[in-house]
C-alpha positions, 0 to 999 in steps of 0.5 A, a space after each residue: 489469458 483474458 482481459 479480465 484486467 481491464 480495470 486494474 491494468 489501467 493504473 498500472 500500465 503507466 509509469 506515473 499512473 503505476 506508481 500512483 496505483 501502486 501507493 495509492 492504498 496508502 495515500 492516508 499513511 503518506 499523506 499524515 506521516 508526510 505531514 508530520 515528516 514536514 512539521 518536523 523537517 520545517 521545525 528542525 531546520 527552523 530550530 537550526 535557525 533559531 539556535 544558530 542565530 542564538 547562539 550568535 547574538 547571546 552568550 554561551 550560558 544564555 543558551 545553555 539556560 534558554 535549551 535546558 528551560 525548552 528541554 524542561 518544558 518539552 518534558 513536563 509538557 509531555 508528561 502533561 498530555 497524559 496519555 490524551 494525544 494517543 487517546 485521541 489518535 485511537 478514538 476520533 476515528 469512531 466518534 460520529 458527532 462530538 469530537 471537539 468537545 472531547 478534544 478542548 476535554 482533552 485539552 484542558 485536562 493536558 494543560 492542568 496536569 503540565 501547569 501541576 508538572 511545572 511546579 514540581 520541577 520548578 521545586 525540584 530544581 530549587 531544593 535537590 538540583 543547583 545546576 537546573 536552578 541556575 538555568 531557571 533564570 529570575 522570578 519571571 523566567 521561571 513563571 513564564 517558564 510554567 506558563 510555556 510548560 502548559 501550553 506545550 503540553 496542549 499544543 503536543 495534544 492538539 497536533 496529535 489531535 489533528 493527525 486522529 482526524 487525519 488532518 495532518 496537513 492543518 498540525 503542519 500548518 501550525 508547526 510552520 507559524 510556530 518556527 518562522 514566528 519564534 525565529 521573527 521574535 528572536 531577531 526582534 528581541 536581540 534587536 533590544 538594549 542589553 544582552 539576550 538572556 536565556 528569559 528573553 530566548 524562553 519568551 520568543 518560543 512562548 509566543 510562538 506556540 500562542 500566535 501559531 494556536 491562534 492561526 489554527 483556531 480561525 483556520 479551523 472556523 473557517 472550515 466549519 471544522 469545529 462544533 462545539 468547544 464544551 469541555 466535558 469531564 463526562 466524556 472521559 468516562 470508560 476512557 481512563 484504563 486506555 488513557 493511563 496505559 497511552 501514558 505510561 507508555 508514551 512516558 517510558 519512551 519518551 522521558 529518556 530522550 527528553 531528559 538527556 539533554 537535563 543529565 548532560 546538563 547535571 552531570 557535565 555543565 549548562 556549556 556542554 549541554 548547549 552543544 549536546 542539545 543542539 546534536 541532539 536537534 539534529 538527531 531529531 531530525 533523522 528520528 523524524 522518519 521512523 517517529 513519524 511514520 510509526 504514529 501514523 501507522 497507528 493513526 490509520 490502523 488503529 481501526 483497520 488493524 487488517 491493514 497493519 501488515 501491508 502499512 508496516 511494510 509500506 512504513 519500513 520501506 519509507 524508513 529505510 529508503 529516506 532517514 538511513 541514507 540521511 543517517 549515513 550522510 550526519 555520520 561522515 559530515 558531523 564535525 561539519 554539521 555542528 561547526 555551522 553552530 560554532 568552532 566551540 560547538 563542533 569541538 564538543 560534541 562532533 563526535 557525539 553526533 557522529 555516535 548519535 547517528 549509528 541509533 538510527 536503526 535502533 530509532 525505527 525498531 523501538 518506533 515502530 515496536 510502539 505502533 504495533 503493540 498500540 494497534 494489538 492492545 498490548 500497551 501495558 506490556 510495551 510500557 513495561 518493557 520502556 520503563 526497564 529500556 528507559 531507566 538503562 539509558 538514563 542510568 546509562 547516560 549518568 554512569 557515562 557521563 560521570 566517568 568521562 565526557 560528552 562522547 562516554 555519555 552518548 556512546 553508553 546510551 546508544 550501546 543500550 538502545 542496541 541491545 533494546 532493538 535486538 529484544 524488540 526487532 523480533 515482533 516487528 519482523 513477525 508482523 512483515 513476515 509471519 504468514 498468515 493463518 488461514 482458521 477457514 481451513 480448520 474451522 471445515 474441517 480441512 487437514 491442511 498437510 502443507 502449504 506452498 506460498 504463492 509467487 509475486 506473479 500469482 499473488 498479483 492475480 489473485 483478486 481475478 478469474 475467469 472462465 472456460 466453457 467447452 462442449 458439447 462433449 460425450 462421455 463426461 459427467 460429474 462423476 469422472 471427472 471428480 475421480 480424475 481430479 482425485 487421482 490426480 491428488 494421489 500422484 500429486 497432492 502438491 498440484 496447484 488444480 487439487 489444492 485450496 486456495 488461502 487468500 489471505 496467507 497467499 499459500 497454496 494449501 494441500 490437503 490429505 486424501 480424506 479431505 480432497 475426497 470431500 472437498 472435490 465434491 464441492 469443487 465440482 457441481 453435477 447439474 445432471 444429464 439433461 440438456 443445459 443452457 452453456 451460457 446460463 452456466 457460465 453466468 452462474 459461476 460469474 456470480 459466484 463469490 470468490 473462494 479458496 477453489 483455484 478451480 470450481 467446475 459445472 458438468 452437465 448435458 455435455 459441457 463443461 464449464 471451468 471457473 479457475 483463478 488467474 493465479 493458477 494461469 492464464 490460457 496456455 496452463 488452462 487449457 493444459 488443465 482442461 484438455 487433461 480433465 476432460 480426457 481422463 474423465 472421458 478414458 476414466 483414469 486419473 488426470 496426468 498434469 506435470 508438476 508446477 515449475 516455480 522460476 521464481 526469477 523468471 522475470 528479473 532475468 528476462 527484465 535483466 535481459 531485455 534492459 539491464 544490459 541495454 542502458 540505450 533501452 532505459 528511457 523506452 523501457 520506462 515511459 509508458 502511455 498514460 490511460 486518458 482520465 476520465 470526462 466529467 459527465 453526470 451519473 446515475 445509480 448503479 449496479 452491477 450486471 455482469 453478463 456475456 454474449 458470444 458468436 462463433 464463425 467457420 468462414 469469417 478467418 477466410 475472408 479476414 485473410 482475403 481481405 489482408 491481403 489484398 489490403 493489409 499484408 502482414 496485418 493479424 486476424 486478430 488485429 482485423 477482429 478488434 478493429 471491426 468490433 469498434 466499428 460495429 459498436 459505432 455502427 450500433 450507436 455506442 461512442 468508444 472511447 477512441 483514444 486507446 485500449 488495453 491490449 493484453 499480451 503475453 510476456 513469455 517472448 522474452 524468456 530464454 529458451 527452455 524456460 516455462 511458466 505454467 501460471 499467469 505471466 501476462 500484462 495489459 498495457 494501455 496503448 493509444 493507435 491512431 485509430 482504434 477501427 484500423 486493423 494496420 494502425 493497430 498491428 502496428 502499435 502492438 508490434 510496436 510495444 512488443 519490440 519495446 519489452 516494457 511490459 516488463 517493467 510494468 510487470 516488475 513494478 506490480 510486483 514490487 507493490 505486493 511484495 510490499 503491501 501483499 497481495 489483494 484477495 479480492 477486487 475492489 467493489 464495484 461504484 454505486 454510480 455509473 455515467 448515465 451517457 457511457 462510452 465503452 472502455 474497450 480491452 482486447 484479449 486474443 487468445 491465439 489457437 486452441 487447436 490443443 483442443 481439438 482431440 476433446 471428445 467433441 459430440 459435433 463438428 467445429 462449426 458447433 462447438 462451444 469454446 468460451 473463455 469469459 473474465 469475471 471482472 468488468 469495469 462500469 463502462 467496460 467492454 471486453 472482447 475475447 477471441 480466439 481460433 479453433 479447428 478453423 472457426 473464431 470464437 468470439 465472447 464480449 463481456 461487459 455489464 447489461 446494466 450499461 450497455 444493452 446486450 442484444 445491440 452488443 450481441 449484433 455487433 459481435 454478429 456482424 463481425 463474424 459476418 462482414 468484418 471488411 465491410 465495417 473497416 472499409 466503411 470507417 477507413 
């Protein structure tokens, strides 16, 4: 194992900086869907608020004429967007300049087409509907009843507007104003003489939605958010055919839950609806999650649709975990939850709420079926197929209602929402667990007969390489070793070293016999007989781009160079391969490698062990040492400049034990080397950074005997010893958090994130600036013995013998140190970038520790 997870280890060794780590590539879908869950948490416990108090201050009817006005414009309002919120949500991202005269476009088109709505309805209710008539109110009611139409219909526009320039923070902030303003207003109008009326209530929430629109507007100035507000009918050119199918579908979904609350009211009477309209604002608030989330996903996805797997897993996840406990708890305390509204309430429709709540399920399915058909274009058919779905609830709810009461009417609709999420169900779970497909593969003419999927383990390292270098060597060449590597693939052609590497499908894919003979060729580069240059070796497959070789191999002048990924293994299972390789190219047969033992549960158990079983150990087992974040320091343009320096010494392990033991028994070599290689890097001028390091350890101490792993089962936790130049505070420390078997939390939380997000391919990219003073950022790897090595057929004695193991991955200011010990001598191999640090101070510095390690601890004791 090397330290090539310097970086990454950082974040993840800690228990808030892991979790952190863990989210924080979605941190756009918890910011806006946390945003929306708090508009409607605040509007829903606000609205519970503002009814309550309603349904205290005014007569029954009052409030059965005022929720049925509210259903009315919350339904013509949003027949009224017309598709221009959605719009919005999938074009704002790909706007440049401009974006407030498409949105006050947008906006005004909204409120045109709900003011023409309104009229409708309002005609509607006087020649076909008595009971919608009633509840128009007088003359007044019903202007102002238009007026609010209108402006609802903007205000859905503009908040989905908001959540299009991931803003969702600002459309909270207006939701807010609005609940506290209308709920201020209601208290001052029931203060008036005479009886509230269903006017009055009406006109609180009118006002609401103006104050609230006129606090976000100065917001917006104030932040220089907004450039121009020039309507323009232009720019809704091209964007009619996308608008219109946005519609259609946010109008088949929607229509049938905002217009319940009007059925209720036809079907039964303007009483029943009241209570109904009010279980139904509780039901709002549970729908709030997977409503939520799914807009969101689309709002984040909508131009990153490679991003849409690990948004749906993460957005499931927050679905499951928040809304089902809370459906659970509206479910068993239903009576409770509408007697707060009234004895009256609970008595009609307590036992509705309690139906209503078993929709949850069905309310995440049929969300999050709308997000993913918006982000893969397949808005017309999702309309269609919610233009069937809402025609059955609402016929539904009519049929149950005409034949019985309130709970008829609510048991009919949710029965048919079940039947919607088992047709619907099936393309959610398609996008969270269809693998893959890998089209490289078929596009180089690659006859995949197979493919294994990676483990959780093998997934976490995919983005990270590294490299082992060995030789001088006799007897092998390009050829052999192609012919091993091929014999290998006719005994075994399920092995990890003979099959491609997919990194985007996380599969291990095996190839037939004819497309291995081709691919090993490309796997394993001949640079001839001639004398090379092992370090330029090693620096060329360092710059080589990731692939889908788990192991690409250099062969030349009596080296071999090996560039295999983490997620085949670390230093135990790579040397396997490559004392295997390098002896059945030398004895010309085919390489014998054992098959891959899986162990899938390998770490829940060891964890179980080590914790589960051990509730004293909990507490140990989750905290972990925070990574320092880093100075502020002024910065200068940067790139990348990986390289690596190496020294090599047959006496220093004498005299490191010497030293030990006349001045730090029990202390490792190892523990020994760290320390004096911070000590010569502060002795060549660098500045550590000296309140801690990433150690890399491997966790196979904790598995039960007779359990092996032949991937990678290691973790790099941060750890702070007193002083990083002190051999004894070192050991200490890392004994210390070896006893704790914490790393296997850390390890455990790792994978929990790819099982939910999948698995990264590649590493991120490298910044554009770097510190202009760097400190070093110091990982440790030690590698123990690779005495396993030893038979290789060496062309010189251990003093001269090239054993290198080299990461691939560094941070800006990283430096990484590799040691290990063969056949007596320790190898030592620092890498870091040249554009920070200067590679021959650092070439010194590693000399120096092979040739005075004491002389550098004494000197810093």
């Amino acid at each position: 194992m090397t330290a090539t997870d310097a970086a990454p280890q950082h974040a993840e060794s800690t228990g808030k900086g892991g979790i952190f780590s863990a989210l924080k590539g979605h941190v756009d879908l918890f910011l806006n869907a946390g945003s929306l869950m708090a508009t409607t948490l605040l509007t829903s416990l606000f609205g519970f608020a503002y009814w309550w108090v309603a349904a205290q201050l005014a007569p029954i009817e009052a409030v059965g004429q005022a929720s049925a006005a509210v259903a009315a414009m919350t339904l013509v309002g949003t027949i009224g967007m017309f598709g221009m919120g959605t719009m919005l949500i999938a074009e704002l991202p790909s706007i440049a300049r401009g974006k407030w005269d498409l949105i006050s476009t947008c906006l005004l088109t909204a409120g045109t087409a709900a003011t023409v709505g309104g009229l409708i309805y309002v005609a509607l209710a006087h020649l076909w509907i008595p009971s919608l008539q009633d509840a128009l109110g007088g003359n007044a009611a019903t202007a102002l009843l238009v007026v609010g139409i209108a402006l609802n219909a903007m205000t859905l526009v503009l908040d989905e507007a908001m959540v299009g320039l991931l803003q969702g923070p600002l459309q909270l902030m207006r939701n807010a104003w609005f609940s506290v303003i209308k709920l201020v207003l209601l208290a001052l109008v029931a203060l008036l003489p005479g009886v509230l009326t269903g006017g009055g209530i009406l006109l609180t929430w009118v006002a609401g939605i103006v104050a609230s629109t006129v606090i976000l507007h100065r917001t917006l100035r104030k932040r220089g958010m907004i450039d121009s507000l020039r309507p323009r009918a232009n720019l809704l050119r091209g964007r009619g055919k996308a608008t219109f199918d946005h519609n259609l579908l946010n109008l088949a979904t929607y229509l049938p839950r905002a217009a319940l609350p009007l059925v209720v009211t036809a079907v039964l009477s303007a009483e029943a609806n009241a209570a109904f309209y009010t279980a139904f604002m509780v039901l709002s608030f549970l729908a709030m999650v997977p409503g939520n989330v799914a807009l969101t996903l689309f709002a984040v996805t909508a131009g990153d649709k490679a991003a849409l797997r690990g948004k749906v897993r993460v957005g499931l996840l927050i679905c499951l975990v928040i809304g089902l406990p809370a459906s659970l708890v509206v479910f068993f305390l239903s009576d409770f939850i509408m007697s707060l509204f009234g004895a009256e309430y609970a008595e009609t429709a307590g036992t509705a709420l309690a139906i209503l709540a078993l929709s949850y399920i069905p309310f995440v399915f049929h969300h999050f079926f709308l997000a993913i058909s918006r982000v893969q274009n397949k808005l017309r058919g999702a309309a269609i197929f919610a233009v069937f779905a809402g025609v059955a609830e609402l016929l539904a709810a009519w049929w149950g209602g005409s034949k019985g009461d309130l709970n008829d009417l609510v048991t009919a609709v949710v029965v048919v929402m079940v039947i919607e999420t088992v047709l619907v169900a099936p393309m959610v779970l398609k996008v969270v667990f269809a693998p893959v497909v890998d089209m490289s593969a078929v596009a180089e003419g690659v006859n995949v007969m197979s493919t294994t999927s990676l483990t959780l383990r093998e997934r976490a390292w995919l983005p990270l390489e590294y490299i082992r270098t060995v030789g001088p060597l006799t007897g092998v060449n390009a050829e052999r070793v192609r012919e091993a590597l091929i014999g290998l693939h006719v005994s075994d052609p399920t092995h990890r070293a003979v099959s491609r590497l997919d990194r985007n499908g996380s599969n291990w894919q095996h190839m037939d016999g004819a497309s291995f003979a081709r691919y090993v060729h490309e796997a394993v580069t001949d640079l001839g007989p001639g004398p090379v240059d092992f370090d330029a070796m090693t620096r060329q497959l360092q710059s080589e781009p990731r692939g889908h070789h788990p192991v690409r191999i250099l062969v030349g002048g009596g080296y071999f160079a090996l560039k295999v990924s983490h997620a085949y293994g670390d230093a135990g299972p790579v040397n396997t391969l490559v004392r295997e390789i390098v002896l059945a190219a030398y004895e010309q047969r085919a390489a014998r490698i054992a098959p891959s033992v899986r162990h899938r549960t390998a770490l829940v158990k060891a964890w179980w062990k080590q914790f589960g079983l051990h509730p004293d150990r909990w507490k140990t087992g989750l905290s972990f040492a925070r990574p320092p974040h880093p100075e502020p320091a002024p910065t200068r343009p940067w790139q990348d400049g990986l390289t690596v320096r190496t020294a090599r010494s047959a006496r220093v392990l004498g005299q490191m034990r010497a030293w030990r033991d006349e001045y730090a028994p029990g202390v490792t070599t190892s523990a020994i080397t760290f320390a004096a290689f911070t000590a010569a890097l502060i002795e060549h001028g660098y500045r550590p950074d000296l309140r801690g390091a990433t150690f890399l350890a491997d966790a196979r101490r904790y598995l039960d005997k007779g359990v092996s792993i032949d991937s990678n089962f290691c973790q790099g936790p941060f750890l702070t010893p007193p002083s990083l130049t002190d051999p004894v505070a070192i050991h200490k420390t890392l004994k210390a958090e070896l006893a704790t078997g914490r790393i296997l939390t850390m390890m455990l939380l790792r994978e929990g994130k790819i099982m939910l997000t999948g698995a990264p391919g590649m590493p991120d990219p490298y910044p554009t600036e770097g510190p202009v003073e760097p400190r070093p950022q110091l990982t440790f790897s030690n590698q123990g013995r690779h005495d396993v090595l030893g038979d290789l057929p060496w062309a010189v004695e251990p003093a001269g013998r090239v054993n290198q193991s080299v990461p691939t991955l560094n941070g800006p200011e990283g430096i990484t140190l590799t040691t290990s010990e063969m056949n007596g001598v320790l190898h030592l191999e620092a890498t870091f970038h040249a554009t920070t640090y200067d590679p021959a101070l650092i070439a010194r510095a590693l000399d120096v520790v092979c040739y005075d390690p004491a002389g550098l601890i004494m000197a810093h004791r």
